[in-house]
Structures are given as structure tokens and as C-alpha cells.
matplotlib code that plots the C-alpha trace (Angstrom):
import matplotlib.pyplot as plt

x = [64.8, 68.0, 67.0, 67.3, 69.4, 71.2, 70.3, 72.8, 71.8, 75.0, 73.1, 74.2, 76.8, 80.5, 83.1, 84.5, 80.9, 79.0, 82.6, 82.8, 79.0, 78.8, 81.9, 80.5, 77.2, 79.4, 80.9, 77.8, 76.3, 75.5, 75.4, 72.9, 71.9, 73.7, 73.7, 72.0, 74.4, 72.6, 75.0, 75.3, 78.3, 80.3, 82.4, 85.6, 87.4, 84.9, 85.0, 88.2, 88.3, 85.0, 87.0, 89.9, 87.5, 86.0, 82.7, 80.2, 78.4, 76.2, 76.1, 72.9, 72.2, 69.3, 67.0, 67.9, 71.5, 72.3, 73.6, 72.6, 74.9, 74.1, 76.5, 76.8, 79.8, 82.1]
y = [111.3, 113.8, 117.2, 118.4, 121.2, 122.8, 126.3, 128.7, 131.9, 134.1, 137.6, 140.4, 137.9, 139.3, 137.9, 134.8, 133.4, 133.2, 131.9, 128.9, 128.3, 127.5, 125.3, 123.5, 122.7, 121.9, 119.1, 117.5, 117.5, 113.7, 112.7, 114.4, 117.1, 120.9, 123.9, 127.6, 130.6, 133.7, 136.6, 140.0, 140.8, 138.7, 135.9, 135.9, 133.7, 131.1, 131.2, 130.5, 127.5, 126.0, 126.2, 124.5, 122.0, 121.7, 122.5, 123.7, 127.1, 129.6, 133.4, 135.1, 139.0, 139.9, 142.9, 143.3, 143.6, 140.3, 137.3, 133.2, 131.0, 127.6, 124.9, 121.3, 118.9, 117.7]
z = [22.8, 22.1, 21.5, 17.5, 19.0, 21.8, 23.0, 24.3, 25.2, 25.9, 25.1, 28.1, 29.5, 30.2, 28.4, 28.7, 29.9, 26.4, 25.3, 27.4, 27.7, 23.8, 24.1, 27.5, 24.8, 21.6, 24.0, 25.0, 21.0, 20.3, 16.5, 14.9, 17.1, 16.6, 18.8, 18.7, 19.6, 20.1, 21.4, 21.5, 19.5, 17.3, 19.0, 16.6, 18.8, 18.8, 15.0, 15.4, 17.3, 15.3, 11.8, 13.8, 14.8, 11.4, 12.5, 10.2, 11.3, 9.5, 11.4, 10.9, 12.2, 13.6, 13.6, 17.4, 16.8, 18.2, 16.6, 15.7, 15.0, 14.1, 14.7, 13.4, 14.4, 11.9]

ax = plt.figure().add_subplot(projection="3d")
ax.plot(x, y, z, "-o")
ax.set_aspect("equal")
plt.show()
């Protein structure tokens, strides 16, 4: 059975690690199935590419400071 989701955990990591960790996961996403982003600060690049992509993402803050970011394939 295929996870629901994909967790990424890029929190504390130097960039371009959390960067191409969430794109190494968004590649593996079978039908159904979406990723979790939780980072420190917020990726705008990645935003970038997702739109490009046409993926759909929600960002939500936390109390922490850090960020999720849900992602489903187009």
C-alpha cells in the first residue's frame, strides 16, 4: 500500500538541500499520494517551479516559525 503522503523534513538544512530533497520526493509521488514540506524559511524558488509545474500547494506558518507546505501533483 502507497503512503497518503510524502514527508520531507528540510528544517536546519543549508540551502540547496531542503530544495532538492522536496523535488527528489515530488518525483517519486504516485497518483493520489501528495508531499509534506516543512522548512524553516520560505522556499520561493520552489514556489516557483511548483506553479510552473501546475502543482497545487497550500503554505501554512506555524507557531515555531517554520513552514508546511502541502503539495498535490497536477
Amino acid at each position: 500500500m502507497i503512503a497518503p503522503e510524502i514527508v520531507v523534513d528540510g528544517r536546519g538544512l543549508e540551502h540547496p538541500e531542503p530544495l532538492e530533497r522536496i523535488l527528489a520526493a515530488l518525483e517519486q509521488l504516485q497518483p493520489g499520494q501528495r508531499a509534506r514540506f516543512l522548512i524553516h524559511r520560505q522556499p520561493y524558488p520552489l514556489y516557483d517551479i511548483l506553479r510552473r509545474h501546475r502543482y497545487a500547494y497550500t503554505v501554512e506558518p506555524r507557531a515555531d516559525g517554520h513552514f508546511e507546505i502541502l503539495i498535490s501533483p497536477p
